[in-house]
Structures are given as structure tokens and as C-alpha cells.
C-alpha positions in Angstrom: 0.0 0.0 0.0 1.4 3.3 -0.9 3.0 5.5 2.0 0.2 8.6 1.3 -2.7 6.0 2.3 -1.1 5.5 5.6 -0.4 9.2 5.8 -4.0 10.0 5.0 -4.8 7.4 7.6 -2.4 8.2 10.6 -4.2 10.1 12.6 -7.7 8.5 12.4 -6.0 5.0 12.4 -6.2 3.9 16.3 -10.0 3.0 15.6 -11.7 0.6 18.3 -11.3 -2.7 16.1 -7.5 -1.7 16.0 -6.5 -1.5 18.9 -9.0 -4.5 20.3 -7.2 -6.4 17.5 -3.6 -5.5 18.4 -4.4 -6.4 22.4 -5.6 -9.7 21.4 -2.2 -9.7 19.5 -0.4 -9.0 22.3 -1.6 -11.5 24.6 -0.2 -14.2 22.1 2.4 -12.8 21.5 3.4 -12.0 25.3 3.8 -15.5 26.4 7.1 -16.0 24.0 8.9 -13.4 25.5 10.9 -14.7 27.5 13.6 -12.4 29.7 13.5 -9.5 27.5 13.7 -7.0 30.4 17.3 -6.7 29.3 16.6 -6.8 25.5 16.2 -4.5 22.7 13.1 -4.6 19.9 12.9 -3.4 16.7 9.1 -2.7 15.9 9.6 -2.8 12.3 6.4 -1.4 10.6 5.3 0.1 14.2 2.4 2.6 12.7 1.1 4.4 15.8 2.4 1.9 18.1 -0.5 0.0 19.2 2.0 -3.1 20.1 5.4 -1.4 20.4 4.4 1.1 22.7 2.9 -1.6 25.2 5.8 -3.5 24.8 8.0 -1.0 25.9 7.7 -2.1 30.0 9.5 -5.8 28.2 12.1 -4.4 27.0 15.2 -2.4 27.8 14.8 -0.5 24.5 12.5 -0.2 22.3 12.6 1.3 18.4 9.9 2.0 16.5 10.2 2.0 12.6 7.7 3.2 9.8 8.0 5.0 6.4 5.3 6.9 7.3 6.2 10.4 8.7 2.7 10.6 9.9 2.3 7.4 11.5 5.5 8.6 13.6 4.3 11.8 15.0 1.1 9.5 16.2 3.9 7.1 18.1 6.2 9.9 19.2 2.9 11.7 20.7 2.1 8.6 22.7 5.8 8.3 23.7 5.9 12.1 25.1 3.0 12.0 26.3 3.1 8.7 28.6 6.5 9.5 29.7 8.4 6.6 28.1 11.7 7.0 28.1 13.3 3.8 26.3 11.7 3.7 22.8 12.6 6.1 20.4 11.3 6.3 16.4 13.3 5.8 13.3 12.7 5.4 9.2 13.4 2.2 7.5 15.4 4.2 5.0 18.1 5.2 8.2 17.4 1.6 9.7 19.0 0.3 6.3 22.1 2.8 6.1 23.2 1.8 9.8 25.4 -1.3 9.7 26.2 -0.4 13.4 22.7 -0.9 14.6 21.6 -4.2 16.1 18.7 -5.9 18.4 17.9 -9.0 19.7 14.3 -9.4 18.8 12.1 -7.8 15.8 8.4 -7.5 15.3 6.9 -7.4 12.4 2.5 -7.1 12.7 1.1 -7.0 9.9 3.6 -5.3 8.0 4.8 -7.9 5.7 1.6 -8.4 3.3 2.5 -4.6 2.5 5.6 -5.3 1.3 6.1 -6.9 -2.7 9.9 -8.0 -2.1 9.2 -9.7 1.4 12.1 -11.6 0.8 14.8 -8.8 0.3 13.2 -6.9 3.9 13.6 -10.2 5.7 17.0 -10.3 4.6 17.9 -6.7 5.9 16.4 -7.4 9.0 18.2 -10.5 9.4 21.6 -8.4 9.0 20.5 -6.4 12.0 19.5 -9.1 14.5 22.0 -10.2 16.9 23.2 -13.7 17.3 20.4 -15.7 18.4 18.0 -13.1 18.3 14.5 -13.7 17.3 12.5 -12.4 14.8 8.5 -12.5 15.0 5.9 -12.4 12.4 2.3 -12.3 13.0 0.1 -12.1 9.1 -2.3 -13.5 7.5 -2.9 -16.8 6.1 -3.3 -17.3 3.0 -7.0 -16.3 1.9 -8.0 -16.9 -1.7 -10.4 -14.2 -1.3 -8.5 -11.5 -1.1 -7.1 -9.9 -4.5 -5.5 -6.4 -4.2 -2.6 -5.1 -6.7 -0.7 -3.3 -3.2 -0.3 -6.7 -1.2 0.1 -10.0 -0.5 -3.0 -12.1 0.0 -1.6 -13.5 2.8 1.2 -16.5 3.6 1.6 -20.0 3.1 3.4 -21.0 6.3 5.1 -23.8 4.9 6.7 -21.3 2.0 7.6 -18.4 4.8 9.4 -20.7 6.8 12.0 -22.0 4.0 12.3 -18.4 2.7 13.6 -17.8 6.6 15.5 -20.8 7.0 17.1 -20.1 2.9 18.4 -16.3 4.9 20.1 -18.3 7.5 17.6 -18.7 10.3 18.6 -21.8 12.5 14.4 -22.6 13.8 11.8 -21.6 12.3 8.3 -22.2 14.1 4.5 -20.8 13.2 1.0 -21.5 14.0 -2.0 -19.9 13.4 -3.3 -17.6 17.1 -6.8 -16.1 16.1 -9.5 -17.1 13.3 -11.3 -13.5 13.1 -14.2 -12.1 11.4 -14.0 -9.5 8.5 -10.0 -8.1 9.1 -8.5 -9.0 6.0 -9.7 -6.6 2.9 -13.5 -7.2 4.9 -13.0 -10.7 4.6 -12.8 -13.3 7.5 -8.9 -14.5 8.3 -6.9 -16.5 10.3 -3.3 -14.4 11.6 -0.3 -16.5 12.4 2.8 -15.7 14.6 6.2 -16.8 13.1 9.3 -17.1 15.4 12.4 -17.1 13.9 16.1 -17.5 16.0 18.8 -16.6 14.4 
């Protein structure tokens, strides 16, 4: 999807179904993180923050990362405004010219449909995990009913784990965490989570 829609959408983008979505998100996601307290996270594809920002009392340090300048000001906002004071926000375009920047776990929520060379971002973030750090994906499944020119129609798990495990991932785990009504392009989906160590 181009970077104006999310613009356009940034501000008005924290609707109810959202954020109820990205909380059910969160609690399956919480249970696999395990001693992050001292731990860094990448929220790659953060938007306003709806997981990053609660994730922030997990980690050490949090960054949040969008292409959207918009979507940015929403998550700095939320950053000032609750007093956070280890997550800062950065473009993917400065994420990609900094060889000297690395974490040890990455989120990536519903970010990867948006992207057409999902192979060649999975590769970048790879180069800026540290050893053994974990990378996790929650997406769609693949959904036959969805047809859009701007994304994926979702993921066969089988083929996103050997693109991970091709990069250099040593395990590579996924299983589908919520069936849900009407989220995907209006059409009912399952979403997955992904773990990936590296």
C-alpha cells in the first residue's frame, strides 16, 4: 500500500477494532517473551504503536520504525505523552544505512503483506538481529479471497518458513493464534505468529 494512504490514515487510524485487535495480538504474543527485560526490539512497521508502545515495559529499549512520517508523529505523541523514556522512532530508510545498529528481537505485525519484495526486507532485518535473536511475524494466512494489486494475500506457512531458513535462520516455528471475522480486505482471516532464531 502506498505511504500517502497511511499518511492519509495516521491520525484516524487507532479505531476501536484496532486497537482491540492489536491487544488480542499482544496477549499471544506475550507469552514468548521470555527475559527481554534486558533486551532490545525493533518494531519494524510500528504505525502508531498499538503493540510497540505496550511493549516498551518488556524491554530495555525499544525502536519504532515506519516509512510513514505521519504514522511517527502519532507514536512519538504517545511516547511524550506517557513518559516513556526507552523507545525512540526511526525510518526504514536510516534503519538500512546503519550497519552499526543491532537488536535482539524484531516484530513485524502486519507489515509484511504490505511489502512486494518480502524476501529482500527479511533479509535486511536479518543483517540487524543479533546472534540468536528472534524475529517474529504475525500475518495473515493465505486467503484466496482477497485480490488487491498493493499486497500479499496473505502467507503459506510452509513457504515463509524456507524463505527464513534459505536467509540463515537456525528454527523456524509458526501456527495460526486467532480465526477473526471480517480483518482481511473485509473478509474473515486466520493471523499466524512466526518465530524465527537466528
Amino acid at each position: 500500500m502506498e505511504q500517502s494512504v497511511f499518511e492519509h490514515m495516521a491520525k484516524q487510524y487507532d479505531t476501536n477494532d484496532r486497537i482491540q485487535l492489536a491487544k488480542q495480538i499482544l496477549g499471544k504474543l506475550e507469552p514468548f517473551l521470555h527475559n527481554t527485560i534486558e533486551s532490545s526490539l525493533l518494531d519494524f512497521g510500528c504505525g502508531t504503536g498499538l503493540l510497540g508502545i505496550p511493549l516498551c515495559s518488556h524491554y530495555k529499549q525499544v525502536i519504532l520504525c515506519d516509512d510513514s512520517p505521519s504514522m511517527l508523529e502519532v507514536s512519538n505523541f504517545k511516547i511524550i505523552s506517557q513518559g516513556i523514556k526507552n523507545a525512540h522512532t526511526m525510518f526504514p530508510s536510516d534503519l538500512v544505512l546503519d550497519k552499526t545498529l543491532f537488536v535482539d528481537n524484531i516484530l513485524m505485525s502486519l507489515v509484511l503483506l504490505h511489502i512486494p519484495d518480502s524476501q529482500s526486507i527479511l533479509k535486511i532485518l536479518y543483517d540487524h538481529l543479533n546472534p540468536n535473536g528472534k524475529l517474529y511475524i504475525v500475518d495473515f494466512c493465505k486467503n484466496e479471497k482477497v485480490s488487491h494489486p498493493k499486497i500479499h494475500s496473505g502467507f503459506l506457512l510452509g513457504e515463509l518458513e524456507s524463505i527464513l531458513k534459505t536467509i540463515g535462520y537456525q528454527t523456524v516455528n509458526s501456527k495460526v493464534i486467532l480465526e477473526e471475522k471480517k480483518v482481511f480486505m473485509n473478509e474473515d482471516a486466520s493471523l499466524f505468529l512466526l518465530i524465527a532464531e537466528k
